[in-house]
C-alpha positions as CSV (number, residue, x, y, z in Angstrom):
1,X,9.4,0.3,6.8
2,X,11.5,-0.6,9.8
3,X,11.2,-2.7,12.2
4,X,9.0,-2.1,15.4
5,X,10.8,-0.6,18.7
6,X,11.2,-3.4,21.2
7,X,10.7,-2.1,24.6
8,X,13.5,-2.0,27.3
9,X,12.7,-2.2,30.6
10,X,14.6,0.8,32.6
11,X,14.9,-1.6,35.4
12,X,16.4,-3.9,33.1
13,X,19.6,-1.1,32.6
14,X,22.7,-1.1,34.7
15,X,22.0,0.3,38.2
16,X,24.9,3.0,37.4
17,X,22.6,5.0,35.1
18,X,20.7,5.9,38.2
19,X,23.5,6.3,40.8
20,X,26.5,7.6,38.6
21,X,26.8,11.2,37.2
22,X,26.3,10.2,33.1
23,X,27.2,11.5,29.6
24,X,25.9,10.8,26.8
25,X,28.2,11.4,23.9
26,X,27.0,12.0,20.1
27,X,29.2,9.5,17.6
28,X,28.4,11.9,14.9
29,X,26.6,15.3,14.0
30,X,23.1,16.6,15.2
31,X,22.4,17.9,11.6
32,X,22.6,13.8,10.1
33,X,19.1,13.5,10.1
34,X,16.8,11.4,12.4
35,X,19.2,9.2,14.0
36,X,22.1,10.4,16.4
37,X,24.2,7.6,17.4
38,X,26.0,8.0,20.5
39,X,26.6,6.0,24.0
40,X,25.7,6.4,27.7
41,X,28.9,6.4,29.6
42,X,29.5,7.1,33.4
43,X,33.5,7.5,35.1
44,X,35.2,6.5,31.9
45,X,34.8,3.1,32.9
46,X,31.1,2.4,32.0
47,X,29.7,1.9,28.3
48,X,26.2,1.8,26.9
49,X,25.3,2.0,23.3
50,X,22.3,4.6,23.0
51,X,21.0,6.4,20.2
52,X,18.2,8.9,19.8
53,X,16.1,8.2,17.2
54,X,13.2,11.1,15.8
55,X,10.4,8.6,14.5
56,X,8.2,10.9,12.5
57,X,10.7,11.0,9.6
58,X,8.7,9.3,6.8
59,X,11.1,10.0,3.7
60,X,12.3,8.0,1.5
61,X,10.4,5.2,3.9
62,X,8.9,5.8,7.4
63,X,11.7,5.3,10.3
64,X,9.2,3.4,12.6
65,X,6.3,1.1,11.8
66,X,2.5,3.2,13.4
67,X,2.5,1.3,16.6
68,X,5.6,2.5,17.6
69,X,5.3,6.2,16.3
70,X,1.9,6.1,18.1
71,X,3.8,4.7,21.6
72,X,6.3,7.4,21.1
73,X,3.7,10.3,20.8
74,X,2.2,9.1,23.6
75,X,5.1,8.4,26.2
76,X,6.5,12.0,25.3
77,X,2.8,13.5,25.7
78,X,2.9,12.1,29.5
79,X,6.8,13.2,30.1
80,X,8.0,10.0,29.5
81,X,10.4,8.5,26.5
82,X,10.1,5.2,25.1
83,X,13.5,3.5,25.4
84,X,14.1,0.5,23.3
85,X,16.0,-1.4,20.9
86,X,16.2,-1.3,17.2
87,X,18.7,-3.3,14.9
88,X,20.6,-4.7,18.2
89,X,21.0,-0.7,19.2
90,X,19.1,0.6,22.2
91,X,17.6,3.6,21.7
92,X,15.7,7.0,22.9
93,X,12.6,7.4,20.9
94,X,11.7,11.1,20.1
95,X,8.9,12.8,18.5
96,X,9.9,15.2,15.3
97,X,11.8,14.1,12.3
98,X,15.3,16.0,13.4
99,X,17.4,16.0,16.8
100,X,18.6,19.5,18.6
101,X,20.2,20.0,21.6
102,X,17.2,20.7,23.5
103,X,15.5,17.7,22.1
104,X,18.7,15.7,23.4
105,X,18.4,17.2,26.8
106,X,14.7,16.5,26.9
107,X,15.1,13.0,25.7
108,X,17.9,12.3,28.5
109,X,15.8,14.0,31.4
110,X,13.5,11.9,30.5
111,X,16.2,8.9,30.7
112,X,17.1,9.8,34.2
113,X,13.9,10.2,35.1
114,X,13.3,6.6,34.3
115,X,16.4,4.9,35.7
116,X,15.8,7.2,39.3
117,X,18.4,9.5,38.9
118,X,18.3,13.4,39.0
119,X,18.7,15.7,35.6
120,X,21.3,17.4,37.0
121,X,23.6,13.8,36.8
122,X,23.3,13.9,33.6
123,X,25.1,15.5,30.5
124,X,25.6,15.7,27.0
125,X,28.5,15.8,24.5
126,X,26.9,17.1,21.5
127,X,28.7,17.3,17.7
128,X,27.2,19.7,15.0
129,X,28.8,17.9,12.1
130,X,29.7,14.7,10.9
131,X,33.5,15.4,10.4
132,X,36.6,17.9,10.9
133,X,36.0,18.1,7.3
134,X,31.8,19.4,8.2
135,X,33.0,22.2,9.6
């Protein structure tokens, strides 16, 4: 079982997730699994690891220990996301146990929502496979 998420304070971001038109970039394929990793970046200039991680996956081992599953549930329930940290990486907790564009769109709505920001200053750059070679 992993780890526990470990909260991140939105106010605790930097202030140009709220004031910057922001994309968040996919590293890799939607169809990997329960884990997207992919960064926050705003002007070229501006970085932020952030992945989005579905914590209901529970095969071979669950992705999330209960508590945080629970929180996850929860937060989405109320139209929020839990955003935290897990193996040094911050990331955008998700119900369901695989990611989809509309689940990525939710997810960083959600994000803007809690840094102050608009949806519409948001956007995503989504990949379907892994590699060239994926097709």
């Amino acid at each position: 079982m992993q780890a526990p998420i470990t909260d991140i304070d939105p106010f605790d971001l930097p202030e140009w997730l709220g004031t910057a038109d922001v994309v968040w970039c996919a590293d890799g394929g939607l169809r990997s699994g329960h884990l997207a990793r992919g960064r926050l970046s705003a002007d070229g200039e501006s970085d932020l690891v952030c992945d989005l991680l579905a914590v209901d996956e529970a095969y071979p081992a669950p992705v999330v220990d209960d508590a945080s599953r629970s929180r996850v549930h929860q937060a989405w329930r109320h139209g929020q996301v839990v955003i935290g940290e897990v193996d040094g990486r911050m990331v955008l907790a998700v119900p369901g146990t695989r990611l989809d564009p509309d689940l990525v769109l939710d997810a960083l709505g959600r994000l803007a929502r809690a840094v102050g920001a608009h949806a519409w200053s948001y956007a995503a750059l989504l990949r379907l496979s892994e590699s060239r070679a994926g097709g």
